[in-house]
Backbone as a chain_set.jsonl record, in Angstrom:
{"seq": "XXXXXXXXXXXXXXXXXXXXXXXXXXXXXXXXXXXXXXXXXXXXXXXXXXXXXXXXXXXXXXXXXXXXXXXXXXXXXXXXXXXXXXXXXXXX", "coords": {"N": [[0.831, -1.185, 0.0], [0.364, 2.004, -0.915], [1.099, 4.786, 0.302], [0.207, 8.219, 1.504], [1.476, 10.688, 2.488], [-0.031, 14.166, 3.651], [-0.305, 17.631, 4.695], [-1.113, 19.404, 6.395], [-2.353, 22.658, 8.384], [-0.387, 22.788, 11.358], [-0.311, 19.765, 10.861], [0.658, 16.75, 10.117], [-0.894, 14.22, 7.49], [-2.399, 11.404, 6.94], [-5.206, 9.787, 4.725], [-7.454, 7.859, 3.981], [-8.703, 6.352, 1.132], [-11.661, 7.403, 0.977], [-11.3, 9.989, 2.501], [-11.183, 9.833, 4.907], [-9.537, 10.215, 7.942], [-6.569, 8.085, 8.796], [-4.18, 8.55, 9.824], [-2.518, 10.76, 11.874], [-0.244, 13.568, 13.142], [0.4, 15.728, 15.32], [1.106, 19.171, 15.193], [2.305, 22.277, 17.377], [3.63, 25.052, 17.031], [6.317, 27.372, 18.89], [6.582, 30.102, 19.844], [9.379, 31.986, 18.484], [10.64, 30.107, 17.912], [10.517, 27.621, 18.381], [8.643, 24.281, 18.395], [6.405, 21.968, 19.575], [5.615, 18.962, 19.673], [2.528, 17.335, 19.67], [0.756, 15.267, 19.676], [0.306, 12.152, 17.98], [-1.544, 9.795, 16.283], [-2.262, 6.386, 14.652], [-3.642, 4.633, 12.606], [-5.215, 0.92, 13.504], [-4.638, -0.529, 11.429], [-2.872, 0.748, 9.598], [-0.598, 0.218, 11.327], [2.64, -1.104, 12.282], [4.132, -0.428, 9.705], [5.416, 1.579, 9.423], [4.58, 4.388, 9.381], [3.994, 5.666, 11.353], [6.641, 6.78, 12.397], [7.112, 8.0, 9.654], [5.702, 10.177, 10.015], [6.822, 11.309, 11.962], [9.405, 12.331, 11.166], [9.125, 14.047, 9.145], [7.732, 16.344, 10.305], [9.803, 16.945, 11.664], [11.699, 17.605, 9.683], [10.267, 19.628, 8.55], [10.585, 21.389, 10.807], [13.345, 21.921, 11.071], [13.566, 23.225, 8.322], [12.53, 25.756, 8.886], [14.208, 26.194, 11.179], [13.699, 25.816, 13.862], [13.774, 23.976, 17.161], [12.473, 21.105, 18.85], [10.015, 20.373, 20.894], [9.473, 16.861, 21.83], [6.719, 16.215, 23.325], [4.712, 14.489, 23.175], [4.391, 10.372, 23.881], [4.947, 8.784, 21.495], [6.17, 10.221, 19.648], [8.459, 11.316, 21.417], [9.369, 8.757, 21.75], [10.986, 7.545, 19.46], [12.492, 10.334, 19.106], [13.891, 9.491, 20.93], [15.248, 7.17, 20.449], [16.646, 7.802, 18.218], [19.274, 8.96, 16.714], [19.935, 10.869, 14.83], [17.753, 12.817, 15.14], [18.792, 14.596, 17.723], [20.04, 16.709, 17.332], [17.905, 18.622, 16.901], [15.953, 18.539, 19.264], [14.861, 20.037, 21.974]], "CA": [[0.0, 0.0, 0.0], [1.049, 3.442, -1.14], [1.219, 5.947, 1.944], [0.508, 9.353, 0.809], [1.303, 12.064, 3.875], [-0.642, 15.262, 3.178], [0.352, 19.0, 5.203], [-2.472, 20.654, 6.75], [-2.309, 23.603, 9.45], [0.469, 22.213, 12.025], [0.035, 18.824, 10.888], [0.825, 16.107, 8.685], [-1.545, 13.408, 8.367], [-2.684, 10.458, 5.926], [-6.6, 9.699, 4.925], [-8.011, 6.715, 3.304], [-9.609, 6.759, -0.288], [-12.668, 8.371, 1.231], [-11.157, 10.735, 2.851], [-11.114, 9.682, 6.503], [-8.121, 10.577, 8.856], [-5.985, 7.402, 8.787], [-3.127, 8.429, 10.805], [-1.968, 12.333, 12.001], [0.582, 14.021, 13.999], [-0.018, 17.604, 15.445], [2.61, 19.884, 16.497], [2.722, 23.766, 17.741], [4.948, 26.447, 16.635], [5.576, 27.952, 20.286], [7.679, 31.373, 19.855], [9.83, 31.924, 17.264], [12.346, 28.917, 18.069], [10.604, 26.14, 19.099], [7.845, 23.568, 18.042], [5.835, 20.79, 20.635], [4.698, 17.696, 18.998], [1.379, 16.841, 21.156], [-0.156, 14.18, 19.324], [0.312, 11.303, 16.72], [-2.279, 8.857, 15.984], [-2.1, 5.819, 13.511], [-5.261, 3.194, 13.166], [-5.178, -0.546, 13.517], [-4.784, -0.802, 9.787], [-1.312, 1.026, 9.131], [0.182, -0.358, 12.189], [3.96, -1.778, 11.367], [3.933, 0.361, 8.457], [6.316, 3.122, 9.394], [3.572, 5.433, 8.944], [4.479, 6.821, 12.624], [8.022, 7.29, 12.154], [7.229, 8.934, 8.58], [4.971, 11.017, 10.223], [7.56, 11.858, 12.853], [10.298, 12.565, 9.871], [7.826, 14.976, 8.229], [7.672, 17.203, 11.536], [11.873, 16.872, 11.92], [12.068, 18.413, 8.425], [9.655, 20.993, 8.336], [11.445, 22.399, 11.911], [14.814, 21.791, 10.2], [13.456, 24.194, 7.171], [12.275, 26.555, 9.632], [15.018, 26.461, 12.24], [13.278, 25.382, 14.978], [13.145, 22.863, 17.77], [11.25, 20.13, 18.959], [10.095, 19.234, 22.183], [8.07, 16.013, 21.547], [5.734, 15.905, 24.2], [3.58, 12.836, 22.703], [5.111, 9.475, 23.806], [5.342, 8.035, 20.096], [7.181, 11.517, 19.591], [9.035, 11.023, 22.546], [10.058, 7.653, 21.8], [11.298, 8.308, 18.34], [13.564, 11.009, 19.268], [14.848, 8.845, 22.197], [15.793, 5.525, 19.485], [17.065, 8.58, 16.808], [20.7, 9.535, 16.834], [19.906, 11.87, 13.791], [17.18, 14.301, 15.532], [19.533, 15.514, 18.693], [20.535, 18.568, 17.041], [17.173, 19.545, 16.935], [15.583, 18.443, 20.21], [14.628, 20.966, 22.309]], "C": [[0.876, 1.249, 0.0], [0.845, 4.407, 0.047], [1.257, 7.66, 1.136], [0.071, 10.391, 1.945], [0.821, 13.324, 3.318], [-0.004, 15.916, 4.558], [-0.88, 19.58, 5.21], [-2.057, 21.686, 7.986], [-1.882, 22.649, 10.467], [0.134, 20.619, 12.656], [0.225, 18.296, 9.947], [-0.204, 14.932, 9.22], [-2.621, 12.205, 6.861], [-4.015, 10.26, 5.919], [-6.519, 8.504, 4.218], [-8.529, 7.381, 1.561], [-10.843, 7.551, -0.478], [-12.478, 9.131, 2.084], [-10.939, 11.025, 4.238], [-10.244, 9.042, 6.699], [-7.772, 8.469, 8.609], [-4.675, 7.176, 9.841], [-3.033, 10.504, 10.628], [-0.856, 12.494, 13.247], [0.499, 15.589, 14.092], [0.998, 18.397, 16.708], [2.144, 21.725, 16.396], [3.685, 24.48, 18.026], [4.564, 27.253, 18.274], [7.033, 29.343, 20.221], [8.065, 31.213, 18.314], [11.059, 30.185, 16.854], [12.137, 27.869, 18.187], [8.997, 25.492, 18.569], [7.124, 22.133, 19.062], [5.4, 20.199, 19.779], [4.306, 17.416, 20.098], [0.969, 15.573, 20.889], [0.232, 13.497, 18.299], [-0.545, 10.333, 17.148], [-1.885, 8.106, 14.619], [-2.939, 4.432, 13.89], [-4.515, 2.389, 12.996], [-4.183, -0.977, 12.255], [-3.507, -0.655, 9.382], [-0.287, 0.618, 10.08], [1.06, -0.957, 11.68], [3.995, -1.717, 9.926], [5.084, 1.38, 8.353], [5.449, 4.093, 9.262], [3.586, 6.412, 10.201], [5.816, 7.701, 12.577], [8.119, 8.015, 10.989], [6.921, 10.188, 8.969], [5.879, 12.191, 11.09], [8.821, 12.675, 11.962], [10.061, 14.046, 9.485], [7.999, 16.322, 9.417], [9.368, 17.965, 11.488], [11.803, 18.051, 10.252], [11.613, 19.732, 8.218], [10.317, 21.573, 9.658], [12.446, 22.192, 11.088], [14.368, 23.271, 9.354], [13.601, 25.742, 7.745], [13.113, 26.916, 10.757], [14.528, 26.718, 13.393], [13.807, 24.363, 15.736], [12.52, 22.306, 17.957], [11.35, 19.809, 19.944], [8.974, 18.279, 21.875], [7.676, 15.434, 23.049], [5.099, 14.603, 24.15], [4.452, 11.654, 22.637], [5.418, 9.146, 22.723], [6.447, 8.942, 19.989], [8.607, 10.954, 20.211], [10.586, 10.051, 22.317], [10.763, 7.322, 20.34], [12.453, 8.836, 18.457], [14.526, 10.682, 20.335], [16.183, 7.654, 21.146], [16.354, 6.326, 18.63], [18.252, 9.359, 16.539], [20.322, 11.035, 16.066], [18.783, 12.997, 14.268], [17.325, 14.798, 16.868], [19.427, 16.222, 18.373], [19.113, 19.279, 16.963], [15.953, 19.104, 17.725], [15.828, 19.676, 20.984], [15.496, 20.513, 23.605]], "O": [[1.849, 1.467, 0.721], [-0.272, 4.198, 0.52], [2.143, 8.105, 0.405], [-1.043, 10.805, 2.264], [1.413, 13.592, 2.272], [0.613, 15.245, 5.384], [-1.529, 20.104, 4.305], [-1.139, 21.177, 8.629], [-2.636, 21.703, 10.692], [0.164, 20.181, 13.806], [0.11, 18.86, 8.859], [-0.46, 14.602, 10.378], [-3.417, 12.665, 6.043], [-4.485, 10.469, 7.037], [-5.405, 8.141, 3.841], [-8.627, 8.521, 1.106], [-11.174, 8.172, -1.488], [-13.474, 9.251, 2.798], [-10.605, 12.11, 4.713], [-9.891, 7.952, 6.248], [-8.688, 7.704, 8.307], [-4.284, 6.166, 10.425], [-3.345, 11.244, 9.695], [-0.688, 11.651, 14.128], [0.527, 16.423, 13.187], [1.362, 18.378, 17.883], [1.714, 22.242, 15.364], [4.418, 24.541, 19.013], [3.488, 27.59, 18.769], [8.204, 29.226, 20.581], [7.504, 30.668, 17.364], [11.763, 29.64, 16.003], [13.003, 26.994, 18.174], [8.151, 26.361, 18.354], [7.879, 21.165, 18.977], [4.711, 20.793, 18.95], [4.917, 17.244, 21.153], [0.816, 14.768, 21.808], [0.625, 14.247, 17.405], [-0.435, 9.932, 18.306], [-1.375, 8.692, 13.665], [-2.952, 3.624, 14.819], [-3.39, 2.552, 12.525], [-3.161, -1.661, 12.306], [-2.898, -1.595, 8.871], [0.886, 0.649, 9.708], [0.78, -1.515, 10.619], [3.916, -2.649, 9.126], [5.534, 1.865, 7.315], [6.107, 5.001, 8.754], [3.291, 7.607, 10.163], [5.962, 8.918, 12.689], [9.089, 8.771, 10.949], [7.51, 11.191, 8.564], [5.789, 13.417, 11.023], [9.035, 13.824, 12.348], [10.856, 14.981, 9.583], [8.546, 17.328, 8.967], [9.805, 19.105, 11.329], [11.918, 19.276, 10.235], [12.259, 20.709, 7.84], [10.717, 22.689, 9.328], [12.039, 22.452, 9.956], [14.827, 24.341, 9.757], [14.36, 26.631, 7.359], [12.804, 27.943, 11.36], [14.83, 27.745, 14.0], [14.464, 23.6, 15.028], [11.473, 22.566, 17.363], [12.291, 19.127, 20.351], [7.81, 18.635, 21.688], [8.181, 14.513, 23.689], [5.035, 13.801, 25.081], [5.235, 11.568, 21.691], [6.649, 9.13, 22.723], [7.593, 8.549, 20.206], [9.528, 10.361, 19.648], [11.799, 10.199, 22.468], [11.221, 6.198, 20.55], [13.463, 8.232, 18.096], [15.571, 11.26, 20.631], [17.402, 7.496, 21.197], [16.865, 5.571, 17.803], [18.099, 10.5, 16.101], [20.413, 12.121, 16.638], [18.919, 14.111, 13.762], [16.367, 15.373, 17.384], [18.588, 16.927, 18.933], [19.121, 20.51, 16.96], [14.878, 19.189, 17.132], [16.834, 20.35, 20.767], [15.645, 21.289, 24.55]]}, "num_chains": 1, "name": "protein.A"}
């Protein structure tokens, strides 16, 4: 199955063929410097998919662009940037 992450207002977040949420991750721009990831969800369905860790990726990049941080608040988040050598430098 093809995975196709869409970019909506401070999130990213995958739908089905009819249009219903599938998986999301929702983060807040907090100042000029810094970004909280609160939330990721991902149904039954995409489970052992990578579809969390893309989601988490997706976040990392767009702060990267923007020269931000990240504090990920949301265990998945969390746990992610704990297992992720490569997003230190931009942990909050």
């Amino acid at each position: 199955m093809s995975i196709n992450i869409l970019e909506g207002e401070n999130r990213f977040y995958v739908n089905d063929p009819d249009g219903n949420m599938l998986a999301e991750i929702a983060f807040v721009p907090t100042g000029e410097k810094l970004a909280i990831i609160d939330h990721t969800y991902v149904d039954a369905r995409l489970k052992g998919q990578g579809v969390g860790k893309n989601l988490v990726l997706k976040v990392v990049e767009k702060m990267r662009n923007e020269q931000r941080k990240i504090i990920p608040l949301c265990p998945f988040a969390k746990h992610e940037f704990d297992v992720t050598p490569e997003y230190q430098d931009i942990r909050a």
